[in-house]
C-alpha positions in Angstrom: 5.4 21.8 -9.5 6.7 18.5 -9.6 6.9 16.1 -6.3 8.9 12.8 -6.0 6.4 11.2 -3.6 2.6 10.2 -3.6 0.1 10.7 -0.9 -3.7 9.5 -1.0 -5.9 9.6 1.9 -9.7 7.4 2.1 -12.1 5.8 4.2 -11.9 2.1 4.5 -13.9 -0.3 5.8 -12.2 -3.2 8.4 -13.3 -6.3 9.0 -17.2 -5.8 8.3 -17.1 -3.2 10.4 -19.9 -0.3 9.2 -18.0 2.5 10.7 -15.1 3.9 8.2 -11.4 3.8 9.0 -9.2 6.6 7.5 -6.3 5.5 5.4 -3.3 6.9 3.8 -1.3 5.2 1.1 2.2 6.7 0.3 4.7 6.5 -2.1 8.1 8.0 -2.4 10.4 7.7 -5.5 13.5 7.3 -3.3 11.7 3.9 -2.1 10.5 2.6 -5.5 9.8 -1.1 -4.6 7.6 -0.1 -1.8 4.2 1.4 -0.7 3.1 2.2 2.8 -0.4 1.7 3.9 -1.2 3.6 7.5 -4.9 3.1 9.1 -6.2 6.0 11.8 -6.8 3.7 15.0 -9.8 5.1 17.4 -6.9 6.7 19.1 -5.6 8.6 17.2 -2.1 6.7 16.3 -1.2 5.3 12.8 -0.5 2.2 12.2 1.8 2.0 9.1 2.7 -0.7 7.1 5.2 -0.9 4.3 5.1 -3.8 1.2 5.9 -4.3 -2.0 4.1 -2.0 -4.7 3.7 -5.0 -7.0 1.3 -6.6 -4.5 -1.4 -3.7 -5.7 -0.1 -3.6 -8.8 -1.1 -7.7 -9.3 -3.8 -6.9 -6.5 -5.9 -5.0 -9.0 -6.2 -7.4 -11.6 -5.8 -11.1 -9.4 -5.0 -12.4 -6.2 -1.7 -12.1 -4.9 1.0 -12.2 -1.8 2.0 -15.0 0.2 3.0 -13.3 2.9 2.0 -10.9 5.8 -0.3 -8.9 3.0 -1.9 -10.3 1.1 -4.6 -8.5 -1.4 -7.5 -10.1 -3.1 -10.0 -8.6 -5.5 -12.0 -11.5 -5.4 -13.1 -11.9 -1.6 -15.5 -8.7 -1.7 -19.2 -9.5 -3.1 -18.9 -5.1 -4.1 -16.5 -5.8 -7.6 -16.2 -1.5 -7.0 -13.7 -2.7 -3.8 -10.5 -4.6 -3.3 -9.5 -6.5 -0.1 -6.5 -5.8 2.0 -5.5 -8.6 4.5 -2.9 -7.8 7.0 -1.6 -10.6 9.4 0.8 -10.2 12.4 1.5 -12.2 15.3 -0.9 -9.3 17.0 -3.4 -10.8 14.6 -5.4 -10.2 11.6 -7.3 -7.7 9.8 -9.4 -6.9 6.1 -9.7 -4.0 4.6 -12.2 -3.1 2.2 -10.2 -0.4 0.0 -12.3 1.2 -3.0 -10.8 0.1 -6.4 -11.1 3.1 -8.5 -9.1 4.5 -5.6 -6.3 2.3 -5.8 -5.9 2.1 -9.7 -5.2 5.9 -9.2 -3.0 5.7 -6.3 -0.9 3.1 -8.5 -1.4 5.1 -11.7 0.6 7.8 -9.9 3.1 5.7 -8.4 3.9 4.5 -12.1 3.9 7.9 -13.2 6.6 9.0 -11.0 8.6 5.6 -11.2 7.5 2.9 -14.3 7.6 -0.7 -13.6 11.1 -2.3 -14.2 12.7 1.3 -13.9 13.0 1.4 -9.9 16.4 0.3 -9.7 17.4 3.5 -11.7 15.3 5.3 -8.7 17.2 3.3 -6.3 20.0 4.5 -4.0 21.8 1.3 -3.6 24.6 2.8 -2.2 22.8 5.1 0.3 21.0 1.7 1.7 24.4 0.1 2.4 25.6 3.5 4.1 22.4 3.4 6.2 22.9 -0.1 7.6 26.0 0.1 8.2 25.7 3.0 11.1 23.7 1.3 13.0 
């Protein structure tokens, strides 16, 4: 069976906090340049957000993103985990995300699309239809 999309689902720890949070990372090969990260809230909602795969790509090896995420290996005393920082107007949040976890999440990513081959996995032309009903 093969599948144009990857789905991984784990426990994270926010902001200190000892109780988990359930995650999801997703990946879809239509959307090669992205990753979407969505955290269960005590409701019951999920709160997705969508960035550039190369931030855990880079994020597994060194700090990096400049932005709104922002992912750090080096701000957890546990080397086993990898930091996810999320900022919003609404505020700010860490994530704890296990590392071995991640490498495999991107490990299947790169399976599906290499690096420097997502344009070929792109559809350019779909974007531009897309934007332009709205």
């Amino acid at each position: 069976m093969h599948t144009d999309a990857v789905h991984q689902s784990q426990f994270v720890l926010l902001n200190d906090s000892t109780t988990p949070v359930l995650s999801r990372m997703s990946f879809h090969a239509d959307e090669p340049f992205a990753v979407t990260v969505a955290f269960r809230t005590e409701r019951g909602r999920w709160i997705e957000w969508t960035f550039a795969r190369d931030l855990l790509v880079v994020g597994l090896l060194e700090p990096t993103g400049i932005g709104d995420v922002r992912v750090r290996p080096d701000l957890s005393e546990d080397e086993a985990l990898l930091t996810l920082e999320i900022e919003s107007p609404d505020g700010y949040a860490a994530f704890e995300l296990e590392r071995e976890d991640v490498r495999s999440f991107v490990d299947a990513t790169l399976d599906l699309v290499p690096l420097g081959s997502e344009s070929e996995h792109f559809d350019v032309d779909g974007l531009i239809e897309e934007i332009s009903n709205v």
